[in-house]
N, C-alpha and C positions, 0 to 999 in steps of 0.2 A: 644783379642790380635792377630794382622794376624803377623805374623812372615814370610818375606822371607828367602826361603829355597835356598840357593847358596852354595857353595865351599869355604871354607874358608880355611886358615894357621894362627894358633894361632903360635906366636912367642914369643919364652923365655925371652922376655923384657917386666917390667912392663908398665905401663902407666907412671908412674913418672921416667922411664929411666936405672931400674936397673935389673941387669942380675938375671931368676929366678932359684932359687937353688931346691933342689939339682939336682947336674949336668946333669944326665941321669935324669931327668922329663918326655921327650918327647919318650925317650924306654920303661918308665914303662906305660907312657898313651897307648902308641900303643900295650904293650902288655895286656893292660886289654882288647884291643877288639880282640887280637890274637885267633889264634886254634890251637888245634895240630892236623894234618892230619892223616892219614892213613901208614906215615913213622915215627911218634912218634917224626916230628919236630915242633918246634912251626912256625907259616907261620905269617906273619901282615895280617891283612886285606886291602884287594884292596882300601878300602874303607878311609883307618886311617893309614897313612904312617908318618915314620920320616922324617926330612931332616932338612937343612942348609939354613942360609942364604948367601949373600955376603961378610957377613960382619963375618961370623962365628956364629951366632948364632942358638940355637938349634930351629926347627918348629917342628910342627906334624899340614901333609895338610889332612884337611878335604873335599871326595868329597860329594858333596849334595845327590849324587845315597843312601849313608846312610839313609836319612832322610825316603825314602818309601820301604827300607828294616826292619829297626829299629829307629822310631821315637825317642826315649827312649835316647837310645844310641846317636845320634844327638843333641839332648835338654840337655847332660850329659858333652858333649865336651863343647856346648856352654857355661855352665854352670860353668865347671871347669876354663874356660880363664876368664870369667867375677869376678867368687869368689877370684882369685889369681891376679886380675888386668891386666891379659896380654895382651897385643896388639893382634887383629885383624886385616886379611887383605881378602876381599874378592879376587878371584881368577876366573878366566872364565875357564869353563869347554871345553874340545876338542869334 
C-alpha cells in the first residue's frame, strides 16, 4: 500500500452531506494530539489545528510534517475521517 503523505483538512461534513456531531469533534481531536507545556497550559499541536470553513463548518487541518514526526498519529487522523465518513481535502503546504 504506498500512501501519499500531504496536508490534509478533514471537514465535519459527511460524505453523504450531513453535519458531524458532536459539535466540538474537531477540539476534542486536536486535543488528543495536545500538550501541556512547561506553564501547565494545554498548547495544540503545530502539527493538528482547528479551524473553519466558509461556510461555518468545523475542520481540523492536518500538516504532513506529522507523518515523519509520528507516523501513528497520521495514519490515526486519517483513519478517524474515513471510519466517520467525513470529507477530505488535500491542502498545499507553504
Amino acid at each position: 500500500m504506498n500512501q501519499k503523505i500531504e496536508s490534509f483538512v478533514i471537514i465535519g461534513v459527511t460524505t453523504s452531506g450531513k453535519k458531524f456531531r458532536p459539535s466540538d469533534w474537531a477540539d476534542r481531536l486536536c486535543g488528543v494530539m495536545s500538550a501541556f507545556g512547561s506553564d501547565h497550559r494545554m498548547t495544540y499541536s503545530p502539527y493538528v489545528r482547528p479551524g473553519c470553513t466558509l461556510k461555518g463548518d468545523k475542520t481540523v487541518v492536518v500538516n504532513a510534517r506529522l507523518y515523519d514526526i509520528e507516523p501513528l498519529a497520521y495514519k490515526f487522523l486519517i483513519n478517524f475521517a474515513n471510519d466517520n465518513e467525513l470529507q477530505m481535502e488535500p491542502i498545499q503546504d507553504d
